[in-house]
C-alpha positions in Angstrom: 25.3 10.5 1.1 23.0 11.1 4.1 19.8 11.1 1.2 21.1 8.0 0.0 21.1 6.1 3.3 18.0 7.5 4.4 16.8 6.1 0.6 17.7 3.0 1.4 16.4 2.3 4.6 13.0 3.6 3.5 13.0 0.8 0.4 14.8 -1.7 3.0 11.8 -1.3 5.3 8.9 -1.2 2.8 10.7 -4.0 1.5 10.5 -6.0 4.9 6.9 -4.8 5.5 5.5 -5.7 2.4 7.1 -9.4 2.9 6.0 -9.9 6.7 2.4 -8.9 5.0 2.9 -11.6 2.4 3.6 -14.2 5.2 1.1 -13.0 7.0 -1.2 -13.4 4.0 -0.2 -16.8 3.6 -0.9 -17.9 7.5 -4.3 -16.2 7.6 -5.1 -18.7 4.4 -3.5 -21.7 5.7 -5.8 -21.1 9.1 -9.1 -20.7 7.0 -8.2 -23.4 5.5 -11.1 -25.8 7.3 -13.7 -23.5 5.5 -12.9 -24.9 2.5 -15.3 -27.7 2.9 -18.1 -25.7 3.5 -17.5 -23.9 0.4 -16.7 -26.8 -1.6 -18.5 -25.3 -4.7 -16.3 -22.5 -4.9 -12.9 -24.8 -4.8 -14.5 -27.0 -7.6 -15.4 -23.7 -9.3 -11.6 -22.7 -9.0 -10.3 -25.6 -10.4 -12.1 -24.8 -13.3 -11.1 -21.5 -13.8 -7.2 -22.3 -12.7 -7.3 -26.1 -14.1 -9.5 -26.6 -17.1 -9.1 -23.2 -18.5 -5.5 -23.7 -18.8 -5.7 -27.2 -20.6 -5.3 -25.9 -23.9 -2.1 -24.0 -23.7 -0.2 -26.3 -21.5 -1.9 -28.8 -23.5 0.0 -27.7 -26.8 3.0 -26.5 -25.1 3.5 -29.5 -23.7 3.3 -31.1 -27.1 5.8 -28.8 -29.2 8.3 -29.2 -26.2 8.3 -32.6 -27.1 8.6 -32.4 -30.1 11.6 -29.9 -30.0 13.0 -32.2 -27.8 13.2 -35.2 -29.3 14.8 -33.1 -32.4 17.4 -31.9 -30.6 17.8 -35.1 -28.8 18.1 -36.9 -31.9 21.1 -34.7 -33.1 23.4 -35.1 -29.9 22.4 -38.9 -29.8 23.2 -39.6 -33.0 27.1 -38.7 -32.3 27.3 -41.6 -29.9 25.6 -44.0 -31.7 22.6 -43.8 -29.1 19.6 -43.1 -30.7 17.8 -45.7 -28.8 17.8 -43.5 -25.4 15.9 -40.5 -27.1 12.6 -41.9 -25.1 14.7 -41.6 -21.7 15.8 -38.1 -22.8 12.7 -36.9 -23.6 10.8 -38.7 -20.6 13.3 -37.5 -17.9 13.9 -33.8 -19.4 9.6 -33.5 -18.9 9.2 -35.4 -15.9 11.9 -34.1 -13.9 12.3 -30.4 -15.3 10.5 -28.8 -18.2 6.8 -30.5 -17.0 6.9 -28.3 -13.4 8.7 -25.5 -14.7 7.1 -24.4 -18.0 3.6 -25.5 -16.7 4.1 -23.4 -13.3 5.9 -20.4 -15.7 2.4 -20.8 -17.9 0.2 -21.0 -15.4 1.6 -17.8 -13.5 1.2 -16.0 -17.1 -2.7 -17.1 -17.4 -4.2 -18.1 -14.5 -2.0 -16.2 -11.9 -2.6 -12.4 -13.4 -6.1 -13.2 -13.6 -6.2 -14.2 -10.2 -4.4 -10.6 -9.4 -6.5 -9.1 -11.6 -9.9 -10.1 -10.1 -8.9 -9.9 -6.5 -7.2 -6.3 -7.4 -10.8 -5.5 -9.3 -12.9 -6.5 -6.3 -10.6 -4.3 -4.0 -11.3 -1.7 -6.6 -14.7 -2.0 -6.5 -14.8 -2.1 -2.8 -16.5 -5.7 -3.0 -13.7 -6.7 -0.2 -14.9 -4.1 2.0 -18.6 -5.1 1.7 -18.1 -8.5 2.7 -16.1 -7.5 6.1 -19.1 -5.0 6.3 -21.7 -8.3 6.6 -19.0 -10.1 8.9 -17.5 -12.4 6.1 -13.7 -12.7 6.1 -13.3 -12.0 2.9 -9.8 -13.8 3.0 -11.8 -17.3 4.0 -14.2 -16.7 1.1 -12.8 -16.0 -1.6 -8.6 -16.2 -0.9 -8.7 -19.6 0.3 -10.7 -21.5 -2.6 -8.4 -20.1 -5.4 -5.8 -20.9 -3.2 -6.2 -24.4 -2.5 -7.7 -24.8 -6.5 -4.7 -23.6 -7.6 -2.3 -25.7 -5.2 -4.6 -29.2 -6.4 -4.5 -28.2 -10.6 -0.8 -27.4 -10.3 0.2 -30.8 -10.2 -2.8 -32.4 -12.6 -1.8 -29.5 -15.5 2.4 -30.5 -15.3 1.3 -34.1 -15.5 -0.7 -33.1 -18.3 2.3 -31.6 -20.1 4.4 -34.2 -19.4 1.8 -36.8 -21.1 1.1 -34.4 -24.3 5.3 -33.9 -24.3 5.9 -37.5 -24.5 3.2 -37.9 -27.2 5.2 -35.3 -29.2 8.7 -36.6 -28.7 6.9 -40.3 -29.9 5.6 -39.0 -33.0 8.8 -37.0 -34.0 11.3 -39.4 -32.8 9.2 -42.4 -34.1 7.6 -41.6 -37.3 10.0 -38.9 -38.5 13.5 -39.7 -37.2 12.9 -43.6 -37.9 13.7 -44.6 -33.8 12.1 -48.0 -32.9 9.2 -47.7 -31.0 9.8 -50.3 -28.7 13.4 -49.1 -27.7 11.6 -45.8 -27.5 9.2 -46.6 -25.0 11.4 -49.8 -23.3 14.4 -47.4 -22.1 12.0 -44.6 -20.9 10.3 -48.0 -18.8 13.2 -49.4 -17.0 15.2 -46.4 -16.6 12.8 -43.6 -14.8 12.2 -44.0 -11.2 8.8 -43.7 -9.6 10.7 -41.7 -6.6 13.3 -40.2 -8.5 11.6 -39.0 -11.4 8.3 -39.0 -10.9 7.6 -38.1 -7.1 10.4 -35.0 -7.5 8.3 -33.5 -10.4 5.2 -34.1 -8.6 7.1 -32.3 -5.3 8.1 -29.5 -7.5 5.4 -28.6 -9.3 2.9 -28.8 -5.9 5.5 -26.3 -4.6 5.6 -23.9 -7.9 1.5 -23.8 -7.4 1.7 -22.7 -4.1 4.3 -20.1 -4.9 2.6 -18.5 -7.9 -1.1 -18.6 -6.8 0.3 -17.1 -3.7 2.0 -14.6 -5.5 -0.6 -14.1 -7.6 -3.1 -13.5 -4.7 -1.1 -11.4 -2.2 -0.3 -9.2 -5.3 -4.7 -8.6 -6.0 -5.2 -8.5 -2.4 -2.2 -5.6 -1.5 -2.7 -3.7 -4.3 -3.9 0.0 -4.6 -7.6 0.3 -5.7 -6.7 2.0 -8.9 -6.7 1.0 -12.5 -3.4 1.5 -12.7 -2.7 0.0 -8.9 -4.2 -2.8 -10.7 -2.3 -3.0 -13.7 1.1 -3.0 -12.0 0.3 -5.4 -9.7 -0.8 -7.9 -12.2 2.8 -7.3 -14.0 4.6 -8.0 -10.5 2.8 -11.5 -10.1 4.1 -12.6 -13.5 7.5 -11.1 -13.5 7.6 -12.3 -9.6 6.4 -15.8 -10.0 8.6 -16.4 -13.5 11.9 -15.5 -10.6 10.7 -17.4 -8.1 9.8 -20.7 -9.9 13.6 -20.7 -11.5 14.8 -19.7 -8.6 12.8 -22.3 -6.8 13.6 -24.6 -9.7 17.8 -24.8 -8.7 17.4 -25.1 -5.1 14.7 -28.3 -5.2 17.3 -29.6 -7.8 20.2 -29.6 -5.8 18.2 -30.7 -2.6 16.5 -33.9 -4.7 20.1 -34.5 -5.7 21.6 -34.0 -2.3 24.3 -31.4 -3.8 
């Protein structure tokens, strides 16, 4: 019994270290953040690597959700005579939910263990310790422009999703289910709110970004400079960020709500 308590308290305090590190990780990035602008290039080099790099697969995700949707849609509207609403159901499902959610759970699977994977190689490689060696925070330069790249393509890649979904849904529920395309798109006009709808998935997914990509870089940055330091660390930031973005995911719901 006495091993066991003495267990516990050792995981319970490695458990709190580890997380005052994270938060301290986080402040020491939120401070540097007015060196972003003097290392613009680097931020508009993120956003390609986080952003443009992750087009494709949110890109046809996106798309196929869509179109799943507006199947599946099709069969529970069809019991209540309702088929008209599918554009609704597929526009407020994406907007509000699967947009921010399955981009952020994508994003944490492509871009985020890369990001753990680089900043875990340069620890490796001691590159980290060469740059506090020349007096460069190596925190400022090269933590804070993934950072921030990741927090601004966040939002641009789940509006993305959304688009490509609602192209899907339109050419299932259109062309292949026989729905009228101006009920389609009239319902889905009149019915979702710019606040509501719109602004809440924006909200969400700008919060998901900064979860995962901070996840993603706390997990590079506190890892152990081995291969295999490296390794687990890059399978804690996905299986991390995919708990914390549904976790995330209920509570914003029920505050938006005002459960």
């Amino acid at each position: 019994m006495r091993r066991f308590l003495a267990q516990l308290g050792r995981r319970g305090i490695a458990f709190f270290a580890r997380l005052g590190r994270r938060f301290l990780l986080l402040l020491h990035i939120l401070a540097g953040s007015g060196e972003l602008f003097r290392h613009f290039d680097q931020l508009i080099r993120q956003l390609h690597g986080i952003g443009v790099r992750s087009v494709a697969i949110v890109s046809l995700s996106g798309f196929f959700v869509g179109m799943v949707l507006s199947l599946q849609g099709y069969q529970v509207l069809t019991q209540f005579s309702a088929e008209e609403s599918l554009g609704l159901l597929v526009a407020a499902s994406l907007v509000r939910e699967l947009g921010p959610v399955v981009t952020a759970l994508l994003v944490a699977g492509r871009a985020g263990s890369a990001l753990t994977a680089e900043i875990g190689l340069m620890k490796t490689t001691e590159q980290l310790a060469a740059l506090e060696m020349m007096a460069v925070d190596p925190i400022r330069r090269v933590l804070v422009p993934r950072f921030f790249g990741g927090l601004l393509a966040m939002p641009l890649l789940a509006g993305l999703f959304s688009a490509f979904g609602l192209l899907g849904g339109y050419l299932v529920g259109v062309d292949l289910l026989g729905v009228d395309a101006g009920a389609f798109w009239g319902q889905m006009q009149q019915r979702i709110d710019c606040y509501a709808d719109l602004c809440s998935g924006i909200f969400k997914s700008l919060i998901f970004g900064l979860v995962v990509i901070w996840i993603a870089l706390f997990e590079g940055y506190d890892s152990r400079p081995t291969s295999e330091g490296v390794g687990r660390a890059t399978t804690r930031t996905v299986v991390q960020s995919a708990l914390a973005v549904l976790c995330l995911d209920f509570v914003l719901t029920a505050l938006l709500l005002g459960v």
